[in-house]
N, C-alpha and C positions, 0 to 999 in steps of 0.2 A: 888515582883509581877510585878511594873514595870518595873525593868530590865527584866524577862522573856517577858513578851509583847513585850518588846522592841526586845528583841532576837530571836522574833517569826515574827515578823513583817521584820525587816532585813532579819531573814532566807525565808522567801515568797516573798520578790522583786527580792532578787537573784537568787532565783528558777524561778518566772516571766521572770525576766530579762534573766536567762540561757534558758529558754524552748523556748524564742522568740528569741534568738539568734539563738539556733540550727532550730528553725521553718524557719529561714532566711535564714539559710547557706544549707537546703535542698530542697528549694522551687526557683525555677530556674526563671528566667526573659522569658517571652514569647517573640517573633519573631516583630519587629517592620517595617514597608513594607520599612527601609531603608536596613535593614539586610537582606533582600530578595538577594539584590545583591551578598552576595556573595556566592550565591548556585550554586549549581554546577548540569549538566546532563551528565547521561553515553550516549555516542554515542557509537555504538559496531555494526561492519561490522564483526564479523568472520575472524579475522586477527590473524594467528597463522600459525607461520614457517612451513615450510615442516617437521623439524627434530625437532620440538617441544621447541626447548630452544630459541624462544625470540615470542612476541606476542607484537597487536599495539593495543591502543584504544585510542578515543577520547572523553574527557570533555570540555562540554559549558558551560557558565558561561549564568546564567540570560540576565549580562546586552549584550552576544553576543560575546563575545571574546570569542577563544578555543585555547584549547593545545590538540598536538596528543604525547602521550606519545611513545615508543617504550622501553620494556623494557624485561629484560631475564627471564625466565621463574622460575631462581635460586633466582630470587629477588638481584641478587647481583648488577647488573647494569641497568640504566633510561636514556633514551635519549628525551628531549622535546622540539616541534616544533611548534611556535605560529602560528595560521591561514593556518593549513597544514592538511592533508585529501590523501585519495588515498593509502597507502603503497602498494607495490611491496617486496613482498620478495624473495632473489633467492633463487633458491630450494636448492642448498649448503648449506642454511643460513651464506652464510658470508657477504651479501647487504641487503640493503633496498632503495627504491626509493621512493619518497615521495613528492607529489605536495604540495606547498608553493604557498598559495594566500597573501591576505593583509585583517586589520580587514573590518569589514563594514564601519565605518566612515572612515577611507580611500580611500577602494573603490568609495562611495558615493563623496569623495572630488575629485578624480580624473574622477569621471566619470562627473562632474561638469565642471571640466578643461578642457573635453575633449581629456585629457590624453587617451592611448589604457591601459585597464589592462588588465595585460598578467601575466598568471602563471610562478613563476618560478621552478624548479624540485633541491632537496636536494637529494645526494647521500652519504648514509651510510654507512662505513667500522664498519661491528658490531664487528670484532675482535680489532680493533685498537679502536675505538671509533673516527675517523678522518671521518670531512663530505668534500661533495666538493657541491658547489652550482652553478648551471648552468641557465642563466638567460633568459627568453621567450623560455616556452618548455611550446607547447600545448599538447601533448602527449608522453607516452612513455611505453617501456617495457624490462621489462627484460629476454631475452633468454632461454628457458626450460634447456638447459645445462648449463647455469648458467655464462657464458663466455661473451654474451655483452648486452652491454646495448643501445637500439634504441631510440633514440629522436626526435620527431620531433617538429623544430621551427611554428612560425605566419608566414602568407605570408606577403610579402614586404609592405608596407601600398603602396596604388594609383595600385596595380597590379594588371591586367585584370586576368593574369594567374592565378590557385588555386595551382600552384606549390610552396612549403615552404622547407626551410633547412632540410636535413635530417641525424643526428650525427649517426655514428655506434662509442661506446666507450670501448673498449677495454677493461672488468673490470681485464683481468689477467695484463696487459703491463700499463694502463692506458693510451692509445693516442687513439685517436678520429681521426675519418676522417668525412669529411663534404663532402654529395651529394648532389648538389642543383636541384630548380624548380621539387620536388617531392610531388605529391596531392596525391599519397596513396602509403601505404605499407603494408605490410604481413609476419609475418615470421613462417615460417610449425613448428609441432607439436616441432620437436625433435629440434630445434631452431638451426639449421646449415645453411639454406638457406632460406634469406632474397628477399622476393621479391619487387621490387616499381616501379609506372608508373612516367614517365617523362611528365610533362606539362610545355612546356616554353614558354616563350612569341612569339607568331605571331606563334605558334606551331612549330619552328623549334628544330628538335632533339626530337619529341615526338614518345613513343616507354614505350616497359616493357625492366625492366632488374631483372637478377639473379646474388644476390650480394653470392658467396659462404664463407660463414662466418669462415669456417675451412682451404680452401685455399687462400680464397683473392683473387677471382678473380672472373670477370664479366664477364657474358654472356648477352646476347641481344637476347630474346625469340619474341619481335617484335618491327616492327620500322616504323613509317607513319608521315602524315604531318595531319591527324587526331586523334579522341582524345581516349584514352584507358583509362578504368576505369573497377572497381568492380571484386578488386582481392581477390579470396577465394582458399586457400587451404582444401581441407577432412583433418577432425578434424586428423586422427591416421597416414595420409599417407603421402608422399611427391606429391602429386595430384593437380594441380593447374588447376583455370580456370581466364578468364577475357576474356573483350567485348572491341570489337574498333566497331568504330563510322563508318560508311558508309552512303553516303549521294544521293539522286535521289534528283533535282529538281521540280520533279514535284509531290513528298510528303510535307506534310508538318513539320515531325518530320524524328530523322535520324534512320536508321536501324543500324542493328547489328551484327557482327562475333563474332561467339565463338572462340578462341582458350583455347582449352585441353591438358595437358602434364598428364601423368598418374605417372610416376614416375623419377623427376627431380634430385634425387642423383644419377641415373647410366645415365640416356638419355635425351636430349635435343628436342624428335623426338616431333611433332606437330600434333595435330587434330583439324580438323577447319570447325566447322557448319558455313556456308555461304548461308543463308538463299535464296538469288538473284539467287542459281546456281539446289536448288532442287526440285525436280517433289514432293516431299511430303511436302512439308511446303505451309501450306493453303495460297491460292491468296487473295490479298488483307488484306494482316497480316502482322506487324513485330516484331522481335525483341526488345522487350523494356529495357530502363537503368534502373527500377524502379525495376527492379526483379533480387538482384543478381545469378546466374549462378552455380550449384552446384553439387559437383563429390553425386552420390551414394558411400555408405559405400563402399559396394563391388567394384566398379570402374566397374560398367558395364553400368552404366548409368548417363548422366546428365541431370538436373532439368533445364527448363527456363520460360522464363516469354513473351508471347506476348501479342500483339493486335490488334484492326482493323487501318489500316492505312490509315490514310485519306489524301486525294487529296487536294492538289492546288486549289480553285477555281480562274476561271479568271476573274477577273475583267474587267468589262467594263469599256472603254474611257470615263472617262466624262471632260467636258469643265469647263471655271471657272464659265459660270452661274450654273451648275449642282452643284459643290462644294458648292456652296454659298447656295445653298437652300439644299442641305444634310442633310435631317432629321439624329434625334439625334436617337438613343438606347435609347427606355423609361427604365426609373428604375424600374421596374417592376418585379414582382413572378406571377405562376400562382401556386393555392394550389388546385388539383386538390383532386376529393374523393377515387381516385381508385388510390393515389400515395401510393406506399408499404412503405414508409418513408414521411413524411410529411416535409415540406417544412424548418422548423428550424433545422432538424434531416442532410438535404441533404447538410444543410451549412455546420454542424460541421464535417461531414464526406467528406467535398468537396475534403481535398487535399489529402484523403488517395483513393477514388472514381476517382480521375482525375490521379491517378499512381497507379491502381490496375490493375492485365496482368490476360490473361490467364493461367494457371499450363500446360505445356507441358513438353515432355521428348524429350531429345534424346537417344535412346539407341543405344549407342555406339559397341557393337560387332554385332549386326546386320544394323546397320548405318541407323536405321528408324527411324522416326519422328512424334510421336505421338502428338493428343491437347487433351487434358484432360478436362478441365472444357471449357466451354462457356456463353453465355450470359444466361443461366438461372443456371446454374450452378455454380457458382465461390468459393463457401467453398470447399476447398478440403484438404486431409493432408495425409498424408502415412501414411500406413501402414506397419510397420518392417522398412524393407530397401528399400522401393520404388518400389518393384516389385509389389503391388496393391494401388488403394488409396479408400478413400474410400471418398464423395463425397455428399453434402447434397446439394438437393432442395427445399428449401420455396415457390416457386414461387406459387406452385398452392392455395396455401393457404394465400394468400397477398392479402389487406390487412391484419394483423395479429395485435388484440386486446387484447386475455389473452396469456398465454402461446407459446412459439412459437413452432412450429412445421415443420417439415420437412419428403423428402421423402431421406432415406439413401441409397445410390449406394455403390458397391465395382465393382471398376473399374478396367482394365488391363493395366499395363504402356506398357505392348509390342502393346497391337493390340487397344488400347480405351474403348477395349467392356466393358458395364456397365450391373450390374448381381443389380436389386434392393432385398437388406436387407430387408429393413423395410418402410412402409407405412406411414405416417400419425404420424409420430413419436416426443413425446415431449422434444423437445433440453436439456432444462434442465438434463434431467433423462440418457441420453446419455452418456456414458464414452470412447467411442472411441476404440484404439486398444489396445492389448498385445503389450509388448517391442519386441517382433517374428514377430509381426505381424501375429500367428494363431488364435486369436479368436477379435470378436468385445466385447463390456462390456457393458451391459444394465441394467436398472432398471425401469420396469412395472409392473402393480398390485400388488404389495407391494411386489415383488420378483425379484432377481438379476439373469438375465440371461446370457449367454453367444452365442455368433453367431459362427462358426465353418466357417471359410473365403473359405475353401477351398471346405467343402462339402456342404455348406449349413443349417448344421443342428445348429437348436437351443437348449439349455439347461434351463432349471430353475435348480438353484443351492441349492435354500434356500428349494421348495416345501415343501420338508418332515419334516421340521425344524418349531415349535411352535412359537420359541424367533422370534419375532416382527427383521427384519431388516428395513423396515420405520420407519423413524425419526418421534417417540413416542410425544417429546416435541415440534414438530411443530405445531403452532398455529395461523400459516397465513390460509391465502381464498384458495390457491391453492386447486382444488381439485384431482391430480393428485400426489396425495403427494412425498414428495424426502425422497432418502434411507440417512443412518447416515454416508455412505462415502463409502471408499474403500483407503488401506494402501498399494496400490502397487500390484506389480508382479514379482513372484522371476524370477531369470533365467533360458531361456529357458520355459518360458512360461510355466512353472509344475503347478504355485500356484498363487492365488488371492487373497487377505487379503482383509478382507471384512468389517465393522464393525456395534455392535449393543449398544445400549444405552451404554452399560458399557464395552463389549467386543472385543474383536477382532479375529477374525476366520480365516484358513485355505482353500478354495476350492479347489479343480482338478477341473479345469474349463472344462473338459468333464464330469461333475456330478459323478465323480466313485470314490469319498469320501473327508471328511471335516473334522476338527480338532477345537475345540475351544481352544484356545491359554493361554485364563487367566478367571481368576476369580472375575472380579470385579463386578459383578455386589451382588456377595457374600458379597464383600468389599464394595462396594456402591464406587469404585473406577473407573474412566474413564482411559482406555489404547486406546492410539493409536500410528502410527510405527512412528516413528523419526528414518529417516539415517543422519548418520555422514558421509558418502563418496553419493556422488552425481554425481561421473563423469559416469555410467552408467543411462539408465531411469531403469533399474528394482534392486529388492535385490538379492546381490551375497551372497551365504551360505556362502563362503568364508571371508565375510569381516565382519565388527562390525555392528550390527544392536541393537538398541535399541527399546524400546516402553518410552512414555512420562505418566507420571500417575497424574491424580488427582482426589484427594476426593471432592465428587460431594457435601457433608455438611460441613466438614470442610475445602474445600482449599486447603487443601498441595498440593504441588507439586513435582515430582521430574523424574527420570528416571530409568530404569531396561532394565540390560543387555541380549540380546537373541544371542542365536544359531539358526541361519537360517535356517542351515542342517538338524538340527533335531528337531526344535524349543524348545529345552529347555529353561527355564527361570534362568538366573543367577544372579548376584549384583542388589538390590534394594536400591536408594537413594530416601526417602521421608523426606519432611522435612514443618515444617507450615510456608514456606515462599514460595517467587515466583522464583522458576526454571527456565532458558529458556538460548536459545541460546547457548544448548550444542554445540563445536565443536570439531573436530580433527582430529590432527597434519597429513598429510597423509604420513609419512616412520616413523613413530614410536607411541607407545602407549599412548598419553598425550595427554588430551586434557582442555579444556576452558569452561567454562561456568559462565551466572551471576545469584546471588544469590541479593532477595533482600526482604522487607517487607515492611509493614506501618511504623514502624519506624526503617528500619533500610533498609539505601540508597543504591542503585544499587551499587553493585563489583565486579570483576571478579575474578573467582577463580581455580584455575591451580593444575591438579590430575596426577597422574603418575600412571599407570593398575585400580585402587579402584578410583573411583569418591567420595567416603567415605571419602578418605585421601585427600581430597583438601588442600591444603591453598591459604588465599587471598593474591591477587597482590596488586589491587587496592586501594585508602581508599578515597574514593569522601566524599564529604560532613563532617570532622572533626569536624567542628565548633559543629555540631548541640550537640555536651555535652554540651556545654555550655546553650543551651535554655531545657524549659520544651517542654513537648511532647507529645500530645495525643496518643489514643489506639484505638482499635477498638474493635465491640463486637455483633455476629452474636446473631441476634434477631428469632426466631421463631414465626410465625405467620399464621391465616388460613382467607382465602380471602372469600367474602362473600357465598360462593360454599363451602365452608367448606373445600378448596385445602391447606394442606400444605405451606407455602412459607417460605421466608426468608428474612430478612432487613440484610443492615449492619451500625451500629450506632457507629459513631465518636466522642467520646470524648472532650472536650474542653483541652486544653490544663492547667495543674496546676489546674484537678478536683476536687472540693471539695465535699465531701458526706453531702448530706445533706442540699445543696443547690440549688436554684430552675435555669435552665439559658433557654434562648431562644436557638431556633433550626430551622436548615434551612433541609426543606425537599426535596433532587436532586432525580428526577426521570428522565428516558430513558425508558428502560426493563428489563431485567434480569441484576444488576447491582453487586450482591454480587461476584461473580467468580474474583472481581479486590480487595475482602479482604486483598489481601498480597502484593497488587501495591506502591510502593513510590510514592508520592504527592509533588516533590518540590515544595516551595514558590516559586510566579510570583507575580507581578504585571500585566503581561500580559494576566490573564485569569481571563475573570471575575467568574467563575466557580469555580476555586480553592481552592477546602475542607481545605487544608491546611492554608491557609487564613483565612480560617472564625474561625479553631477549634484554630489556634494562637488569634482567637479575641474574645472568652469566647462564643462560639456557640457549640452549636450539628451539629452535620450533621446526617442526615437517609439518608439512600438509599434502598429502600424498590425493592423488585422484583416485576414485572408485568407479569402477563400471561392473555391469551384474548381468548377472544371468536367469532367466525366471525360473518363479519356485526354489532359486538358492543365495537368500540373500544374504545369509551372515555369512553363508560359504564362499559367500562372492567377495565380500570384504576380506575375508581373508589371503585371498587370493592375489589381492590388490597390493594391502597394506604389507605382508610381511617381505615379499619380494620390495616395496619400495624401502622399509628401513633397512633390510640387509644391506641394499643397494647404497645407501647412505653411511652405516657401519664403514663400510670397506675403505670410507675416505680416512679415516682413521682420526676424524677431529672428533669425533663422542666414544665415550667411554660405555661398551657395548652393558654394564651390569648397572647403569642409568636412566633408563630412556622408561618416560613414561608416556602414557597414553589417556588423551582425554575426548568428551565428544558431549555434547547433548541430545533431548529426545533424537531423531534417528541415529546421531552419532553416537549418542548416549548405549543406544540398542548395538549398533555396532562393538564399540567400545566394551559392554559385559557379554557381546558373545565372543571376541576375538581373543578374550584371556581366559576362554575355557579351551582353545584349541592351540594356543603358543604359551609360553614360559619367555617371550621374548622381552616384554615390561615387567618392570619392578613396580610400577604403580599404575593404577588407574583410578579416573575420575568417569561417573557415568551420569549424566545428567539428566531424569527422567525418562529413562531408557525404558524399552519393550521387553518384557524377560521372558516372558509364556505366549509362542506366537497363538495357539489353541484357545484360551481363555482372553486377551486381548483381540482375537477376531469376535467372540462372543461380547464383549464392551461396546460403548458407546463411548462417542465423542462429545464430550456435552458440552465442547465450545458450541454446536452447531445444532447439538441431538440428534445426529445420525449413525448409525452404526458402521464400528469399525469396520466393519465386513466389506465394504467398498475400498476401504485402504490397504486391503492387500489382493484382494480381484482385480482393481484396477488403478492402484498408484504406488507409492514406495514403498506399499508391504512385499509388492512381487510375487506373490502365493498365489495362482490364477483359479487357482479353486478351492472349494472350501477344506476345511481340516481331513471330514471323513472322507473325500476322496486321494487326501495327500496327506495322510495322517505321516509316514515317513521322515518327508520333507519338514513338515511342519515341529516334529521333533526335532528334527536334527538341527533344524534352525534356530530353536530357540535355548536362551543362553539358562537360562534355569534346570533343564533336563539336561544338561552339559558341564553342570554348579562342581561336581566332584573331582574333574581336572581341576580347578582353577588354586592357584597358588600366590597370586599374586594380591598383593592386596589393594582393596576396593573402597571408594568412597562415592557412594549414590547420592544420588539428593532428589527429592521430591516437591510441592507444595500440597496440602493435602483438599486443595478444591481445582487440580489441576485437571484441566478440561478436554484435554487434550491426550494423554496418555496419563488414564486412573492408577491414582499411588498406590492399586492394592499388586500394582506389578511392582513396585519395589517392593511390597510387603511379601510377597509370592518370593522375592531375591533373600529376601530379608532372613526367612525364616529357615529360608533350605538350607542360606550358608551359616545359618547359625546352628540348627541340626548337625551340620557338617563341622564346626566347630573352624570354620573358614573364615581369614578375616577380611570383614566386609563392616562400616560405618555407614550408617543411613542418617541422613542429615531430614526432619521434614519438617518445612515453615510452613506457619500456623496461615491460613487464609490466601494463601496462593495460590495463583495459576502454575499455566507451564513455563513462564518464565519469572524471572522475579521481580516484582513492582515497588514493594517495600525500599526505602534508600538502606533502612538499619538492617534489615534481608539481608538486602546485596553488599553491603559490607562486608559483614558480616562472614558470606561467602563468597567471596574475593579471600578472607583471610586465613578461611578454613583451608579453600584450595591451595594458599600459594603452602601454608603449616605443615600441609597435610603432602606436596609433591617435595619442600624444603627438607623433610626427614628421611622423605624412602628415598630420595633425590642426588641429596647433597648430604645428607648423615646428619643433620642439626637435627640438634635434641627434640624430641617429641612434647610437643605438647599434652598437659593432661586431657583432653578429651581423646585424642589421639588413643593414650593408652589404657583410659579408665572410663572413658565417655560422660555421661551424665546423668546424676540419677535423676528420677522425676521431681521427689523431693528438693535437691538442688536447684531446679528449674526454678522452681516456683519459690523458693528461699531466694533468687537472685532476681526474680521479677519483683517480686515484693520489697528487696533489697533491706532486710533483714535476716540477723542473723538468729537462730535459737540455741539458747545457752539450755546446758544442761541444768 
């Protein structure tokens, strides 16, 4: 008997011991914030050969180092380039070109030195594998016929001139010729003829020349001892224009000559608007450099830019006692109430204001000289090919508080005459023209119209049609509400794609019939048009056209092939991951796209006809087999309205069932659509799901929809039905759960923990705390006033305070400061542009009054986000210190419970200590 005991007992520690062995060998080590470093990000520009066999992409490293890969499309061959960016491929595919900087800490060291950092340019033989490196090249290009390769050097250091080296390289011979004191060049569509202006010192030798790339040999189109600039070729033609400088003393800026060539491969011949010599160019106008100069498609007309020119004044003699007593220039604004732009608005817009022209034409086979826009006039854009434009005025409606509005012209480029469209019209809602230029594109009264440019006549498209095309899910203050969009215009102006919650439609934009295209809204699936070829503005039936698809509940994403012609639906790639960034090849069928998930990291993945048939190139992020990994997992829930919504709930990483963990709750708005987003580990973002669910956390992210005029009331209404809803699973431990959010989440997040006790902690991230006094702000990213951000976008307030003084209290979390129990960590930067830190200060001081605990975190020279790297460390650490204590019960850190004195500050920046 005791032997069996004994043998029973043996057999149970080795069974122990084996079941915790394999427990250990399946149970992965979670992510420690030193392993962050070596995570990796896809950078991905749409870089794929003309002829489909080789493509470029770039991976960044956490800690800021990159490699730009170039690699074949066969997967047989990888070429890799530290701290390089830009490729160039020639359309042959046998080049690549490819800007080479240096990392950031080098950079930074030589910019210390005072060193110039100067790019230098790597040139690729993709058939040989053989590079050449060419060193101080600020720009360059490779040739459309594929034959050379243009570089241009840095100007000389100390040089007045802006003329720099200019290499023409030879990629069939491989020899170079150097053309110096060159400030600009140009080379036409079909890459045979190179053009560049000469700028050399004391201006001698300044002039245009025509480099002919297929004979070698130079012409001289002009030649002065002033200065030539703002050379454009017409995109398809050999059509060159540029501007020389012409000078009167008694202006105070220089006027301008046009010279025009129409077509530089057969004739050299010249056209020359000479503004000084014609009876139609308005008196007292010139010429400006700020506008460059441009052929029309058809070559019948060129685009220019004037304006008023102003005089010389003369100065009066004055003596030296005069000078001595010279009053100053007060430093002064005046902010007047009738300015259509208020005074922070006119700064930010100073330097694009003080080089804005008038749109004039010249047309060229009747050699007239039209002004197009003027002083009340200045929006203006063509129509088609420039034979009409069409023309908005605000003016009568300035000031302008919700919505902006306009009076629509469709004006003549031959004679000026201006034919008014539309009245009183809301810019938003406005779509502008057909790629013909026969119809304008509106959306009013919840129906998409059409304008007929030529007759005048209007259309309503949708009229007859039931299905809602206003945007159903909009839930801003506008009350003018916006359509769900519009997917273009085929060619020739036949068709308008138009779109509604789930669909996508067909119009004849003279109302004489419509097509609905797909079926999602049967599918509960979202279509809209994605082109792969973009060198026209409309869809050729001719070419590949896709639509983009995703399920509106579950996520997937992918794409489905169309016929334009006839609009048939072909190849469907769906897939429960995140699609995007289809592209391709443009002379053959293959193209690129990245594929990615929650846990499974952005790559690029290369198809030949069937997007089906992919395989990957890429393979970012390796390591991560090696760590456990969280999941995700859409939550169903209904808001206190009894509306439908959604959460998405993040996992801890190395879950165990049946155990209880804390949770951090991210809100914004509608957050679940980023289910299938990859989260690389940072240290640099204190936000980062990825971070928390590596540290034995939930994440929720619950969806928000609103109600006007009740926006924190709205969030509440969202959020605490979705974490109850979450509570009841019984995996989080209900006296846990914190809540964080930035600017608007940031505002959600301190108004939602004056009306619940449901978190133990919150993080607020330059959040809005006084909706009354932040409608009175400004935005001085842009210097416009708040006040449009809650009339007409996510403030939600449709009118101003004194009429909704109520609302406007009860929404705001400061006037709400003496419920709140929970404790609070704000943060600010104190040059934030976006929402002014004196709304934390307004937080700050109530709950300190209040004797309520609340930490205001605020870095020195920041925006609304954080730029600094030593910042955002910084807070990444404070956040996770600061959710780890109220969270998880680990010990407090001293700022935590003592904060910091100023004296301290400054004893730690100094990093010195004082002894008594």
């Amino acid at each position: 008997m005791m032997y069996q005991n004994t043998l029973k007992l043996c057999l149970g520690l080795f069974l122990l011991s084996l079941s915790t062995t394999l427990l250990a060998q399946e149970e992965k080590p979670t992510l420690s914030v030193e392993d962050y470093q070596e995570w990796q990000n896809l950078s991905w520009a749409n870089w794929l050969s003309d002829n489909g066999q080789w493509m470029a992409y770039r991976v960044t490293l956490v800690n800021e180092n990159d490699t730009l890969y170039i690699s074949s499309t066969d997967g047989n061959k990888e070429h890799k380039y530290a701290h390089a960016n830009a490729p160039q491929f020639s359309i042959d595919g046998k080049w690549v070109a490819i800007r080479q900087g240096f990392s950031p800490k080098k950079e930074e060291q030589m910019k210390k030195k005072k060193q110039p950092v100067q790019n230098k340019m790597v040139l690729l033989n993709l058939e040989t594998g053989e590079d050449e490196t060419f060193e101080s090249i600020s720009s360059f290009s490779i040739s459309e016929n594929s034959k050379h390769l243009i570089m241009s050097t840095y100007p000389p250091k100390g040089s007045k001139a802006k003329g720099k080296d200019l290499i023409v390289h030879n990629l069939e011979t491989g020899t170079s010729r150097n053309i110096g004191n060159v400030s600009e060049w140009a080379l036409n569509d079909k890459g045979n003829l190179l053009a560049y202006v000469i700028d050399a010192e004391k201006n001698r030798g300044n002039g245009v020349e025509l480099f002919d790339l297929e004979k070698y040999s130079i012409q001289f189109l002009a030649s002065d001892t002033t200065t030539f600039r703002k050379l454009a070729w017409e995109e398809e033609a050999s059509a060159l224009t540029f501007m020389q400088a012409i000078y009167d003393t008694s202006y105070t800026e220089a006027n301008h000559r046009i010279y025009a060539f129409k077509d530089l491969e057969s004739s050299t011949e010249k056209l020359i608007l000479d503004p000084s010599k014609r009876k139609d160019f308005p008196t007292g106008m010139h010429i400006r450099e700020t506008y460059t100069p441009r052929w029309s498609e058809d070559l019948s007309r060129i685009f220019v830019g004037m304006d008023d020119w102003d005089e010389k004044e003369e100065e009066p003699k004055k003596d030296k006692k005069d000078k001595a007593e010279e009053e100053k220039v007060p430093e002064m604004e005046i902010w007047h109430w009738k300015d259509a732009d208020i005074m922070p608005r006119q700064r930010r817009t100073y330097n694009r204001d003080k080089n804005e022209t008038y749109l004039s034409v010249w047309n060229v086979a009747d050699d007239n000289f039209v002004q197009i826009e003027d002083k009340k006039v200045k929006d203006a854009s063509m129509i088609g090919d420039g034979e009409k434009m069409i023309l908005l005025d605000e003016t009568p409606y300035e000031p302008q508080f919700r919505l902006e509005h306009a009076d629509v012209y469709v004006a003549d480029a031959k004679t000026g005459q201006r034919k008014l469209a539309m009245k009183n019209f809301p810019r938003n809602n406005f779509y502008r023209s057909s790629p013909d230029g026969q119809y304008l594109l509106y959306f009013i009264d919840n129906h998409w119209h059409t304008y007929n440019v030529k007759t005048g006549k209007t259309t309503n498209l949708t009229k007859s049609l039931k299905t809602p095309f206003w945007n159903t899910r909009y839930d801003g203050p506008r009350e003018i509400l916006p359509p769900y969009g519009s997917g273009g215009w085929t060619k020739g102006d036949k068709e308008v794609l138009l779109y509604t919650e789930y669909d996508i439609w067909a119009f004849k934009p003279d109302g004489s019939g419509h097509k609905k295209l797909t079926e999602g809204e049967k599918e509960e699936m979202m279509y809209r048009t994605y082109r792969v070829d973009r060198e026209e503005d409309y869809i050729d039936p001719e070419k590949p056209l896709f639509f983009t698809v995703f399920g509106d509940k579950t996520k997937e994403s992918g794409y489905l092939s169309v016929n334009a012609s006839n609009w048939s639906l072909g190849e469907k790639l769906l897939m429960d991951k995140r699609v995007r960034g289809l592209n391709k090849a443009k002379d053959a069928d293959a193209y690129t796209f990245i594929q990615e998930s929650y846990t499974d990291s952005p790559d690029i993945f290369f198809a030949k006809g069937s997007l089906k048939n992919a395989k990957q190139l890429s393979n970012t992020n390796p390591q991560q087999e090696k760590y456990a990994w969280g999941k995700t997992e859409l939550i169903e829930y209904k808001n206190a309205d009894g509306k439908k919504l959604q959460g998405l709930l993040h996992y801890p990483a190395n879950y165990e069932k049946g155990k209880e963990y804390p949770m951090i709750t991210y809100i914004y708005e509608r957050r679940t659509d980023s289910k299938n987003n990859y989260v690389a580990p940072t240290d640099r973002r204190a936000y980062n799901l990825t971070h928390y669910v590596q540290n034995g956390y939930f994440v929720f992210q619950p969806d928000i929809i609103y109600k006007t005029n009740h926006p924190g009331e709205s969030a509440v209404d969202c959020v605490v039905p979705a974490v109850e809803k979450v509570l009841k699973t019984g995996m989080i431990d209900k006296d846990k759960v914190g809540l964080m959010g930035h600017s608007w989440g940031g505002y959600q997040t301190a108004f939602l923990i004056t009306q619940t006790d449901l978190f133990s902690a919150a993080i607020a991230g330059a959040p809005l705390t006084n909706m009354i006094s932040m409608y009175n702000s400004i935005y001085w990213n842009s210097g416009t006033p708040d006040q449009q951000i809650f009339e007409t976008s996510q403030g939600r307030l449709r009118e101003p305070y004194w009429n909704l003084m109520e609302e406007y209290v009860a929404n705001s979390p400061v006037f709400q400061a003496q419920n709140i129990k929970t404790p609070v960590l704000m943060t600010f930067g104190d040059e934030d542009g976006a929402v002014d830190y004196h709304q934390g200060i307004e937080m700050y001081i109530t709950m300190r009054r209040l004797s309520k605990p609340l930490i205001m975190l605020l870095y020195e020279g920041e925006n609304h986000g954080l730029a600094k790297k030593e910042n955002q460390k910084d807070y990444f650490n404070k956040v996770t210190e600061f959710f780890d204590h109220h969270l998880k019960g680990n010990t407090p850190k001293e700022w935590i419970v003592e904060g910091q004195s100023y004296l301290k500050k400054k004893e730690k920046e100094s990093k010195k200590v004082i002894k008594p």
